[in-house]
N, C-alpha and C positions, 0 to 999 in steps of 0.2 A: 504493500500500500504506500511505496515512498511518492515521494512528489517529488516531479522532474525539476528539479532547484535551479538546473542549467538547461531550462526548455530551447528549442529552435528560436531563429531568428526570425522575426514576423509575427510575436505574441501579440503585439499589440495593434495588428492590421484588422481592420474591421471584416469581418464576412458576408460577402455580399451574396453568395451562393452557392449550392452543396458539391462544386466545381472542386472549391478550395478547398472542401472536406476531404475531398477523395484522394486531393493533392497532398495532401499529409501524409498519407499512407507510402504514393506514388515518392516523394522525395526522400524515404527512407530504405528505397531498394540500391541495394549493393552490388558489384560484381561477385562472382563468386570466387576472386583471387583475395578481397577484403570480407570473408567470413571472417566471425568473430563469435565467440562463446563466452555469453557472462552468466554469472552465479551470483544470489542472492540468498543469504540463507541469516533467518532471526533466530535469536535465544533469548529464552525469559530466564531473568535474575529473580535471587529469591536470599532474603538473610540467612544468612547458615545459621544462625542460633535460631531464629522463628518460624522459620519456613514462608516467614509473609514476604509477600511482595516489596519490592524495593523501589520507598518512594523518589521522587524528583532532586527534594530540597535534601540538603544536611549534608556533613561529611559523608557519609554511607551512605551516599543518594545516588542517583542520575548521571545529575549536573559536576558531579565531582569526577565521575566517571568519562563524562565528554571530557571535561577539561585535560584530563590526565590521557587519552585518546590526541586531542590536540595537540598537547606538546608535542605528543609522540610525531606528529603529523607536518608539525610548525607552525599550531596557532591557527589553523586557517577556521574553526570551525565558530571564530566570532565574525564570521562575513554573515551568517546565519543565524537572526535572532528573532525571538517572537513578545512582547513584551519584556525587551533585556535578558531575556532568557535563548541561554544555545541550545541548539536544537539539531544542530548538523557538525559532522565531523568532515570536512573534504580534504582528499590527499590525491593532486593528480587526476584519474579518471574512475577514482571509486570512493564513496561515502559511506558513512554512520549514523542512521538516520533513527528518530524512536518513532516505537508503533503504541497506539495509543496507551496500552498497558506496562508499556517501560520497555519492553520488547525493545531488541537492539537488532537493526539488521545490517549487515555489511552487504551493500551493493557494490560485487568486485568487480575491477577496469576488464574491459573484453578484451580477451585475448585471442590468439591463433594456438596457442599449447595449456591444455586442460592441465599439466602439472604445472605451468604457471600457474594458475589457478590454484589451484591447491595448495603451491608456496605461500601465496598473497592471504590467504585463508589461514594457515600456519601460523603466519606472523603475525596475524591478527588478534587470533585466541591466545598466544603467547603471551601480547603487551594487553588484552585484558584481564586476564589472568593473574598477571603482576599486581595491573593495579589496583582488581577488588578483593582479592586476595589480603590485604593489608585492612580492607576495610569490612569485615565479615560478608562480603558478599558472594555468590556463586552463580555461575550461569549454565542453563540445562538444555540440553538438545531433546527435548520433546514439544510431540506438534502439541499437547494444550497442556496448559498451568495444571500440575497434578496435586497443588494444594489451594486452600482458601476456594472461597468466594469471588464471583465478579464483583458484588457488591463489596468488600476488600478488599480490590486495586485501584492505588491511585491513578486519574487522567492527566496525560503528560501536557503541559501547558502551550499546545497548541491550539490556535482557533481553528485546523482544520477539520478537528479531532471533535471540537467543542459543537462545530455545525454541523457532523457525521451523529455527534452523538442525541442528538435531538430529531435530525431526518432521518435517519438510516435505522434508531434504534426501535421505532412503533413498527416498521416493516418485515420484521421475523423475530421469533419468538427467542432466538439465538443470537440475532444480531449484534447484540454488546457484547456476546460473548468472543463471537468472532473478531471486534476488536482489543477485548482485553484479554483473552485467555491464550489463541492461537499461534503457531510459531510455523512456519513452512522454511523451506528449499526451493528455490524458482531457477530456471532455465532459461533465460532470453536467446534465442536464435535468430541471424540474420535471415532475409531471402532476399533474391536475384529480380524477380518479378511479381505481375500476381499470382498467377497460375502456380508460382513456386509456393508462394507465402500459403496460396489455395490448400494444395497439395500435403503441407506438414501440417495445417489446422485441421483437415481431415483427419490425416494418421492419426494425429496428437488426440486428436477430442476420441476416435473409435477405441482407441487403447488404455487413454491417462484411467482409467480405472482399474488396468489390471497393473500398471504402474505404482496406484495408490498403493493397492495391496501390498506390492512389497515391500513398501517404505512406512508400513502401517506402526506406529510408534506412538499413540494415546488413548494407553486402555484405563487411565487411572482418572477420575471426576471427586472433587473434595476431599484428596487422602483414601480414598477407596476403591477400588475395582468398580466399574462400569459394564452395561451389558454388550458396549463395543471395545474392539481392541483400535476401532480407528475413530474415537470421537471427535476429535477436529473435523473430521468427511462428510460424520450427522453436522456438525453444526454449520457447514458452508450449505447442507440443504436443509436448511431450516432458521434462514437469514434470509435474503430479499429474492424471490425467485424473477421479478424480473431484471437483474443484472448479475443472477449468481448461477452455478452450476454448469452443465453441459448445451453449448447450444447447437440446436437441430439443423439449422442452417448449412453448419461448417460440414455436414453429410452429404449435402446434398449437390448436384450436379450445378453449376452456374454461380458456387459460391465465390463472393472477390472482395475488392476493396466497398463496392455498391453495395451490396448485400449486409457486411458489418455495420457499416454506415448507415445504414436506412433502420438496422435494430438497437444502433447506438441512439439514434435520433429520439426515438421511441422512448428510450429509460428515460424514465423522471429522474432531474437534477437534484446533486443533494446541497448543490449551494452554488453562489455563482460569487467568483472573489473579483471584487475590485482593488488594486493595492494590499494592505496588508486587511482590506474589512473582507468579510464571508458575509455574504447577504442571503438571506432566507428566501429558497427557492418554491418556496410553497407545490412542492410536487411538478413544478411544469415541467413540458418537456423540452430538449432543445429544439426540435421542433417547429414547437408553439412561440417560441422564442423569437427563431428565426422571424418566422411568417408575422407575428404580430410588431416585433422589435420594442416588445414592453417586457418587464420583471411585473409579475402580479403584486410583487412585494416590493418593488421600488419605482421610482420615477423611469420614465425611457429611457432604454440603455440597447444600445446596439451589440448584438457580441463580437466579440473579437476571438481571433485564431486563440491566445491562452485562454479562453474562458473552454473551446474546444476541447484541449489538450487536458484542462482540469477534469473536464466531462467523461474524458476516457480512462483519468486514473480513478473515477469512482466508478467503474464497469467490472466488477468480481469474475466473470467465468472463466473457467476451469483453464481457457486456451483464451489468451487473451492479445489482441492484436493494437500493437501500437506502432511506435518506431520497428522493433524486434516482435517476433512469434514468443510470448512469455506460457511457460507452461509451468501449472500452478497446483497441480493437485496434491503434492508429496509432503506430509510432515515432515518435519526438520529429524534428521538424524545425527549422531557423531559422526567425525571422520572417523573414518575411511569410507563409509556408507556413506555419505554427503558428496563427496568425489564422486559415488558412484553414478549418482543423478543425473547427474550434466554428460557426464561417457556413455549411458543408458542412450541420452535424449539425442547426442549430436551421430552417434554410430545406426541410430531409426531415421532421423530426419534431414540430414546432411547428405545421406549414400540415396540415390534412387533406388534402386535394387531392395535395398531393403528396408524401405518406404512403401514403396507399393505391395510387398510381402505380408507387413502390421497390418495394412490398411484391411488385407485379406482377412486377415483372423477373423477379425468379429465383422463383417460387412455386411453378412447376412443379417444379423441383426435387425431388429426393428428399433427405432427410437425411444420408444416405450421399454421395450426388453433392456436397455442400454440403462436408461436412469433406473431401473429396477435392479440390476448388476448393482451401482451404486451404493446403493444401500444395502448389501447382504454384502458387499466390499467391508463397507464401514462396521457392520459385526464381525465377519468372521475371517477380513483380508483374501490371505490367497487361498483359504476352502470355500470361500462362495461362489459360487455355481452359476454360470450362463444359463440362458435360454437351452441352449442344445447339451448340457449338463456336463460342461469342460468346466475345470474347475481354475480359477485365477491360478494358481500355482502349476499348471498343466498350462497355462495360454502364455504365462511369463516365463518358464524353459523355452519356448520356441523366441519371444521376444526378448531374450538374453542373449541366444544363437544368432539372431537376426543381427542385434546391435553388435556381437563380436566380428562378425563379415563386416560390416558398413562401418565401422570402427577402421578396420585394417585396408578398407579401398578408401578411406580419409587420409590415413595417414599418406597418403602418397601425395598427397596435395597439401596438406599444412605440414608436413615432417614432424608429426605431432603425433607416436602409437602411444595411445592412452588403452588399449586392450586390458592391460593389466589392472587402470583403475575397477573396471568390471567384478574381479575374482571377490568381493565384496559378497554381492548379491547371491553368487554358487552356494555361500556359507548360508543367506537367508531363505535360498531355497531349499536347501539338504536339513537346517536345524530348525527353522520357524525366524517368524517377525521380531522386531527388537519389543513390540509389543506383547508376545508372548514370552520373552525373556523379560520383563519387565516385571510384568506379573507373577513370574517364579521368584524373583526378586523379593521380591515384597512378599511372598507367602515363607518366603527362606528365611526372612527380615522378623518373623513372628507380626508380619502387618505393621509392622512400623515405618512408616512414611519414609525416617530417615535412611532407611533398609534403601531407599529411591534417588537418594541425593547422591549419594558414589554411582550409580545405576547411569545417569544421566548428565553428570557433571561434567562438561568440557572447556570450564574457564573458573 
């Protein structure tokens, strides 16, 4: 959920027609000799003596935490403040950015070699680790907060956060949860054209399900076992369904820049920022925006290209298209597992060959049978069962073998064999999920929560 700090040039050009929408999309197509592979991946902090969440203010806070991030960095993250308050870490071409509930995400610089990646990520959790280490703090590689309450997390002192939590939160029954509890692993991948960009948001949407499953890592709800081993899954479907989960479009034949566009159009705004104000979208759509060039909640306001660009970072589904193809359904795990995400995602969608292979798996499917997968995902990971009664752990062996080929006709073109990152996953498939190790954990632990903090601690 970061927001583009350093959007494109032309935020402030008024839009005069859905030309310039589509144009967005169109000036973020690459050759394919400048692919690039970024990783994003959050961790929730938690006080090691209380297990509660870690607020903003205090020495043991947040804000002491950026700070100490910046120096690391050189200072850069007071270019970014919201009320005097830092908010952003930036070094180069990747940031530190909070998600509402303290959640810390590193969005790493895109690369052409996945074990970059993986260095940058390294050194990351090393110099966090330093420095809340000193101040009782710890950070966990699980997709949702496995202690407290949403109602005991503080909200991090941004107003975009403040306008998300007022619009966004009457719209599912989970919605706050999703901003305060959850942690993911995200994937940004270039493409060449539309038809390219077409092409992986297909794969990506027909498969990210049996993906979830294997990165399923939140079976624990308030210090206790849950009747899912993937509750971050339930709670992205059971948050705003129309800007959240699997869209039906990305299947279908004629999908492109128009098509996103025309259902981006559609989702109700959850705020429209002028300068540093968030103004109350009252549900319209951009749209209605457009066509009337009034805010129902403010004086006439014409939009401009960043009001655009804001509109698409509130857009949740699963395959999410902006500048980059972002694929979004994986709970956050430790490394080596977290490596494995991004070598999963670029060895399916990078290679043709074994693109069009994924895409096979589940194509017969019906779209109904797909969101239904979903949710027997979110219980039971890789033994829920398809339609034709292949089980996620049976459909992700073949799409392991797929991504090992398309891994190694990649390398031949970034000089980059990340094949190895993969041998991760053989261990997830041959022993079970970090979520069912999690849960031995804690029954090992005599059910003591803290049985889950060495479990999950990677800073």
């Amino acid at each position: 959920m970061s927001l583009d700090l350093k959007g494109p040039a032309g935020l402030l050009e008024p839009i005069r027609g859905r030309d310039q929408l589509l144009e967005y999309f169109r000036g973020a197509e690459k050759p394919r000799s400048d692919f690039r592979v970024g990783v994003e991946h959050e961790k929730i902090g938690v006080v090691e003596e209380t297990l509660a969440a870690v607020p903003y203010y205090g020495e043991a806070g947040i804000r002491t935490i950026l700070d100490a991030l910046a120096r690391d960095a050189g200072g850069m993250q007071h270019q970014h403040k919201e009320n005097g308050q830092p908010i952003a870490v930036l070094s180069n071409d990747a940031s530190v950015t909070l998600e509402p509930g303290g959640q810390l995400e590193l969005s790493g610089a895109p690369t052409r070699s996945q074990h970059e990646a993986a260095a940058e990520i390294a050194r990351h959790i090393w110099v966090l680790e330093r420095e809340s280490k000193k101040r009782g703090i710890c950070w966990l590689a699980a997709g949702y907060r496995p202690f407290g309450t949403r109602d005991e997390v503080p909200w991090m002192p941004k107003g975009r956060y403040a306008a998300m939590r007022k619009s966004l939160g009457p719209r599912g029954r989970l919605a706050l949860d999703m901003m305060l509890m959850t942690a993911t692993v995200q994937t940004n991948l270039d493409f060449s054209d539309e038809r390219d960009m077409a092409e992986k948001a297909r794969t990506s949407t027909a498969i990210s399900p049996v993906v979830t499953a294997m990165f399923a890592n939140s079976p624990i709800v308030a210090g206790k076992p849950s009747s899912f081993l993937d509750f971050r899954y339930q709670v992205w479907r059971e948050c705003d369904p129309a800007r959240c989960g699997l869209l039906e479009p990305m299947l279908q034949d004629g999908f492109g820049y128009e098509a996103y566009t025309e259902w981006a159009l559609d989702v109700p705004m959850l705020f429209v920022r002028r300068g540093a104000e968030y103004l109350d979208s009252q549900g319209q759509t951009f749209r209605d925006w457009m066509r009337s060039g009034r805010l129902r909640s403010a004086e006439i306001l014409e939009p401009l290209m960043g009001n655009w660009v804001d509109h698409l970072t509130t857009l949740f589904p699963e395959v999410r298209i902006k500048g980059v193809v972002e694929l979004r359904g994986a709970d956050v795990v430790p490394p080596p597992y977290l490596h494995a995400l991004s070598a999963l995602w670029v060895g399916l969608l990078y290679d043709v060959q074994a693109r069009g292979a994924a895409w096979e798996l589940t194509r017969r499917w019906s779209f109904a049978e797909l969101v239904d997968f979903q949710g027997e995902v979110a219980r039971k990971a890789l033994d829920a069962r398809g339609p034709d009664r292949r089980t996620a752990r049976e459909i992700a062996r073949t799409v392991l073998s797929l991504a090992r080929e398309g891994l190694g006709r990649w390398a031949q073109e970034s000089g980059d064999d990340a094949r190895d990152l993969l041998d991760p996953l053989e261990d997830i498939l041959d022993k079970g999920t970090l979520a069912e190790r999690a849960l031995a954990a804690f029954r090992e632990g005599s059910e003591d929560p803290r049985a889950l903090l060495s479990f999950w601690k990677i800073a």
